[in-house]
C-alpha positions in Angstrom: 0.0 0.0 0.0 1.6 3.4 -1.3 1.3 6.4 1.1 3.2 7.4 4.5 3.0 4.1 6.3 3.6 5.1 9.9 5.2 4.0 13.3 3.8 5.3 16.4 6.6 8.0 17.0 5.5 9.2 13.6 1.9 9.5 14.0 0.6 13.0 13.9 -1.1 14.5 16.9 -3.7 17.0 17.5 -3.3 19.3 20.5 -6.5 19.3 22.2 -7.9 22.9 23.6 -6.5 21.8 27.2 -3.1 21.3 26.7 -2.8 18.8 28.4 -3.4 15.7 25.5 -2.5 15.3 22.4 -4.5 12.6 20.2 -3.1 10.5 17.3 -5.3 11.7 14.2 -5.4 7.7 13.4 -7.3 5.5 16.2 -9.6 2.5 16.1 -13.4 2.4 16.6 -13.8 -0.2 19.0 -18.1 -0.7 18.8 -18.8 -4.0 16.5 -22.5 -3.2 16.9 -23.2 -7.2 18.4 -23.0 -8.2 21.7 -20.9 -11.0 22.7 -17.9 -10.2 20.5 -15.2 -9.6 23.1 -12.8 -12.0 22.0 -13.1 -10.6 18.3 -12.4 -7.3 20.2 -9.6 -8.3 22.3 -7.4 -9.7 19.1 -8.9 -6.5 16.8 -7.2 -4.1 19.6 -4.0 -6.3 20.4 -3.7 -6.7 16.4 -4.1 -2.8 15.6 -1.5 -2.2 18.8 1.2 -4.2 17.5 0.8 -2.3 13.5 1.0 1.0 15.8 -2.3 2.6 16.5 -1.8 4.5 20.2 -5.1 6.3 19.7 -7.9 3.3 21.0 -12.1 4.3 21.3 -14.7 2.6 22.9 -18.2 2.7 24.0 -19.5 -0.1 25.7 -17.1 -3.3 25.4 -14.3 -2.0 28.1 -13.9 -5.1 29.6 -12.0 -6.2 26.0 -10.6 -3.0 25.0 -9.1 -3.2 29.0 -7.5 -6.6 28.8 -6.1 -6.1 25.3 -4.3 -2.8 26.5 -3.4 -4.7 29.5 -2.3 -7.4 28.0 0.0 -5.4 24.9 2.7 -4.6 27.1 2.4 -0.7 25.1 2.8 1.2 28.7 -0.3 2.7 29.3 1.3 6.4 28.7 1.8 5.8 24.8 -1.8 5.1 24.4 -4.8 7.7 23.9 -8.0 6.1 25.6 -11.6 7.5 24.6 -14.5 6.1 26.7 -18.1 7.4 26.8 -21.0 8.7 29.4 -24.1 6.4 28.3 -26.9 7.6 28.5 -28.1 5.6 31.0 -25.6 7.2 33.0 -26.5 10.9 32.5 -27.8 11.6 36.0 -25.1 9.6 37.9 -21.5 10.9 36.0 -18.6 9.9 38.8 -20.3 6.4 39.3 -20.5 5.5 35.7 -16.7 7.0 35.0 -15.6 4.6 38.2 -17.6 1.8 36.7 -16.0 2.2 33.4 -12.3 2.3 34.9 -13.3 -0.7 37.3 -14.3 -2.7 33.4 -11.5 -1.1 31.6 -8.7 -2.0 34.8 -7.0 1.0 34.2 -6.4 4.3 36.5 -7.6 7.0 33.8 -8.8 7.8 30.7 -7.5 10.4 28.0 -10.6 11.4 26.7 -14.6 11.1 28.4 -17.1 11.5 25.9 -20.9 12.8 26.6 -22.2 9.9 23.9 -25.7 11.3 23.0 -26.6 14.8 24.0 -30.2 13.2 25.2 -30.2 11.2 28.2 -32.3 7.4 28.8 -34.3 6.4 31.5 -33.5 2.6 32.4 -35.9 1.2 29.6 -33.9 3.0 27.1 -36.4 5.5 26.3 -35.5 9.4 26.2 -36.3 12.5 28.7 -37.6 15.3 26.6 -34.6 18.2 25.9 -35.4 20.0 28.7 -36.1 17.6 31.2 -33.5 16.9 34.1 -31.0 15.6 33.6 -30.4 18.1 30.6 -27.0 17.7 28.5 -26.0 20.4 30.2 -26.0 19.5 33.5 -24.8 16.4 32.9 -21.4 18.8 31.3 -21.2 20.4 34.2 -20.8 16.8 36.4 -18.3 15.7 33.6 -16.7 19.2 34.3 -15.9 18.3 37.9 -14.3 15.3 36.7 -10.9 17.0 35.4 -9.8 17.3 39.1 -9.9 13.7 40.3 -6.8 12.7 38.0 -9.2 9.6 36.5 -9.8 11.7 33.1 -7.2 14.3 30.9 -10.0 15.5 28.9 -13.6 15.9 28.3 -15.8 16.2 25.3 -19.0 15.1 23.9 -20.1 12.6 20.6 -23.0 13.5 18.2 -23.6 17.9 19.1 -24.7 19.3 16.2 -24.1 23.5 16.0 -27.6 23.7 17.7 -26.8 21.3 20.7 -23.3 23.2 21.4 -24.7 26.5 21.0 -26.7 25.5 24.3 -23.8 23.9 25.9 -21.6 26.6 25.4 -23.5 28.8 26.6 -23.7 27.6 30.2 -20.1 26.1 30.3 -17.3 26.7 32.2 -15.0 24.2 30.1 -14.7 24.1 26.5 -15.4 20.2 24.9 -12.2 19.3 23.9 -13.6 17.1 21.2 -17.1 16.4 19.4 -17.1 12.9 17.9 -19.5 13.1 14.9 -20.6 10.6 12.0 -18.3 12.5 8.9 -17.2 10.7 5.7 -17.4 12.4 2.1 -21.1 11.5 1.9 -21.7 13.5 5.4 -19.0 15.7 5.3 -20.3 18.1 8.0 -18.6 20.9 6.7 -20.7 23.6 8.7 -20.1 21.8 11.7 -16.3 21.5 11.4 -15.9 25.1 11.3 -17.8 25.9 13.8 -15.8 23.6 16.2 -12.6 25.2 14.8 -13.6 28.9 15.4 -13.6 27.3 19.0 -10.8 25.5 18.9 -13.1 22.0 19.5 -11.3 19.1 17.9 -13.5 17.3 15.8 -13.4 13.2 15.6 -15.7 11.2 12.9 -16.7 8.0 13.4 -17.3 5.9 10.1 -14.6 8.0 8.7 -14.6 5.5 5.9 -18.3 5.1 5.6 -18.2 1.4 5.5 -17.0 0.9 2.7 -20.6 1.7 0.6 -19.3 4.5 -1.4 -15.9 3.1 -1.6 -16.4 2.0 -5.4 -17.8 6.0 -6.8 -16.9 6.9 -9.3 -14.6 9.6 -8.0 -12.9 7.8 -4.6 -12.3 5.4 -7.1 -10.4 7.7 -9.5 -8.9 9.5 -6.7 -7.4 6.3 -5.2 -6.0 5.2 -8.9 -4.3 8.5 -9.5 -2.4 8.6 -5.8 -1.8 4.1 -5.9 -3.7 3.9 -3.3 -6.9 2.3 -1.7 -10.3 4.2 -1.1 -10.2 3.8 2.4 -6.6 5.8 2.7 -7.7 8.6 0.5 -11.1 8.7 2.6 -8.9 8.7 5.8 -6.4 11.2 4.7 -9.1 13.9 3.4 -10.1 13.7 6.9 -6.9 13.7 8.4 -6.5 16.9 6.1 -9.0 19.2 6.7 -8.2 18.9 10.6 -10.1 15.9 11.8 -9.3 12.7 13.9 -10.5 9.8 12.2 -11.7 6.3 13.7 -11.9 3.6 11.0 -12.8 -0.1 12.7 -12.3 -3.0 11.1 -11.7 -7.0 12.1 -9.5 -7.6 9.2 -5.1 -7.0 9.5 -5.5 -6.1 6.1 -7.6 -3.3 6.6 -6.4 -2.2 9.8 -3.0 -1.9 8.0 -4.7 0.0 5.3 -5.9 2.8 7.2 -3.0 2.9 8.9 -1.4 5.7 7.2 -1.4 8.8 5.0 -1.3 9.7 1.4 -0.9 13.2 -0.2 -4.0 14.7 -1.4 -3.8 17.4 -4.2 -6.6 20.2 -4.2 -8.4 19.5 -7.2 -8.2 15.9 -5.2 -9.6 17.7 -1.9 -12.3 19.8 -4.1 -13.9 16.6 -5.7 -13.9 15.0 -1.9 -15.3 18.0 -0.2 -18.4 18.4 -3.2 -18.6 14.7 -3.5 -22.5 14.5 -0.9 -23.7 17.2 -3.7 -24.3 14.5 -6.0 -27.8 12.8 -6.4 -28.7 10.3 -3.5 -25.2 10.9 -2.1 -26.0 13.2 0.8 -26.5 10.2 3.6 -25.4 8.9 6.9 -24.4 5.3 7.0 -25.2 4.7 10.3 -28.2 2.3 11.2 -30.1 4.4 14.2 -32.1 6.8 12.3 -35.9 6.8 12.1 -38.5 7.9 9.9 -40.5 8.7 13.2 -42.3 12.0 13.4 -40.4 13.2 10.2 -36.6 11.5 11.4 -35.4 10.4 15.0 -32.3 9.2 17.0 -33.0 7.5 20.5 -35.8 9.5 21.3 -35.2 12.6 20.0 -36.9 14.0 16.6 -33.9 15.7 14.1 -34.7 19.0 15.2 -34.6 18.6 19.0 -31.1 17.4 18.1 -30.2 20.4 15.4 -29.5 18.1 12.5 -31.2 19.4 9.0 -31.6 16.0 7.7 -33.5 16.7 4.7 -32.6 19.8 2.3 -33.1 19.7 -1.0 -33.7 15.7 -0.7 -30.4 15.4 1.1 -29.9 14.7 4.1 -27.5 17.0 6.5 -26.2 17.7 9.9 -26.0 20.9 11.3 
């Protein structure tokens, strides 16, 4: 595979708004979407360590992702560890961090992410936007968190402009990151420079998106042109415009594949960046969207979360 292949003293690093972590724009996705995969998680994680990924994201499995950092031998201060606030969790923010380190057996994480801005009762269903606890007093438990030593940084997963705007308004710590869906088909350009202007790191998840839009036309022509793979030229446009990406894959192949960077071109970067204006190519490629009441994510309709999902026939985040 042409492009920069990298070691982990070569991977680049974002400094986050704190100063105090900086996270290698290449890390893992650790959610497989089953349950009962934790020995396909263990080898994905041990397997992605030893090619040189130092920049590890999880959700719910951290019993795995714990055992295959423990059981690496990478010391603990080479790697950057996400975890993430269910939301379950929302109303009880110290307990569900101790839990998490208790599953992961580790002392701290690098990075605690606010998964879903809406909060879930125990049956999984949602408390209106307003209702306590709100997303932002659930920031302003994670907030108290920074002094305990058990996290570096905090930050939040799926805020759209809308859902910050609130946030930001009451907080007294900038998120360090927002983890977002954002591949060439959901590209979230307004969103990513709205987190720049202040100075939040963006992260996309599905950075790759799959591998459905792998074979267009252009990705296609793009990867020819640089001797590379679609996944690399998907990774590096991301890696490119300023955001951390978190391709997860099984397979040593692909793990090796978007393992690295290739030069991008402008005209390159252009044909990326106006790829979702195409026909039918304005999606997300993630499975928890709903028709419901005109679109809905766990509970909450598409404008309670701030995402424009349908413009012209395309669908959007904001």
């Amino acid at each position: 595979m042409t492009g920069a292949e990298m070691s982990p003293a070569s991977i680049p690093r974002f400094k986050l708004n704190d100063g105090t972590s900086y996270m290698p724009v290449i890390g893992l996705g650790c959610w497989m979407g089953r349950v009962g995969e934790g020995v396909h998680v263990i080898q994905m994680v041990k397997k992605a360590l030893e090619i040189g990924y130092r920049h590890i994201d999880t959700a719910s499995d951290e019993e795995s992702v714990g055992k295959a950092i423990r059981e690496s031998n990478i010391p603990r201060s080479e790697i950057f560890l996400t975890t993430k606030l269910a939301g379950e969790d929302h109303g009880r923010v110290s307990q569900a961090l101790d839990q998490s380190l208790r599953k992961l057996g580790l002392d701290y994480v690098d990075l605690y992410l606010m998964h879903w801005p809406q909060a879930l009762r125990e049956d999984g269903t949602a408390y209106a936007p307003h209702e306590s606890p709100t997303f932002v007093e659930t920031w302003r438990d994670m907030e108290t968190l920074l002094d305990t030593g058990k996290v570096r940084s905090i930050g939040v997963s799926n805020f759209s402009i809308k859902t910050l705007d609130e946030l930001l308004a009451h907080a007294q710590v900038v998120p360090a990151v927002n983890q977002v869906e954002a591949h060439p088909c959901l590209p979230q350009h307004e969103l990513l420079v709205f987190c720049r202007e202040r100075g939040i790191q963006m992260t996309a998840y599905s950075p790759v998106g799959k591998h459905q839009f792998a074979e267009h036309s252009i990705i296609r022509r793009i990867a020819e042109r640089r001797g590379t793979s679609a996944a690399r030229v998907m990774v590096s446009w991301g890696v490119l415009r300023g955001v951390a990406v978190i391709p997860k894959t099984e397979k040593e192949e692909r793990l090796k594949e978007n393992f690295g960077l290739v030069e991008l071109e402008s005209q390159d970067v252009k044909e990326l960046d106006g790829l979702h204006n195409e026909p039918g190519m304005h999606r997300s490629v993630c499975g928890f969207h709903s028709s419901e009441r005109g679109g809905s994510c766990f509970g909450w309709t598409y404008n309670e979360l701030g995402w424009d999902m349908v413009v012209g026939g395309r669908m959007r985040h904001n």
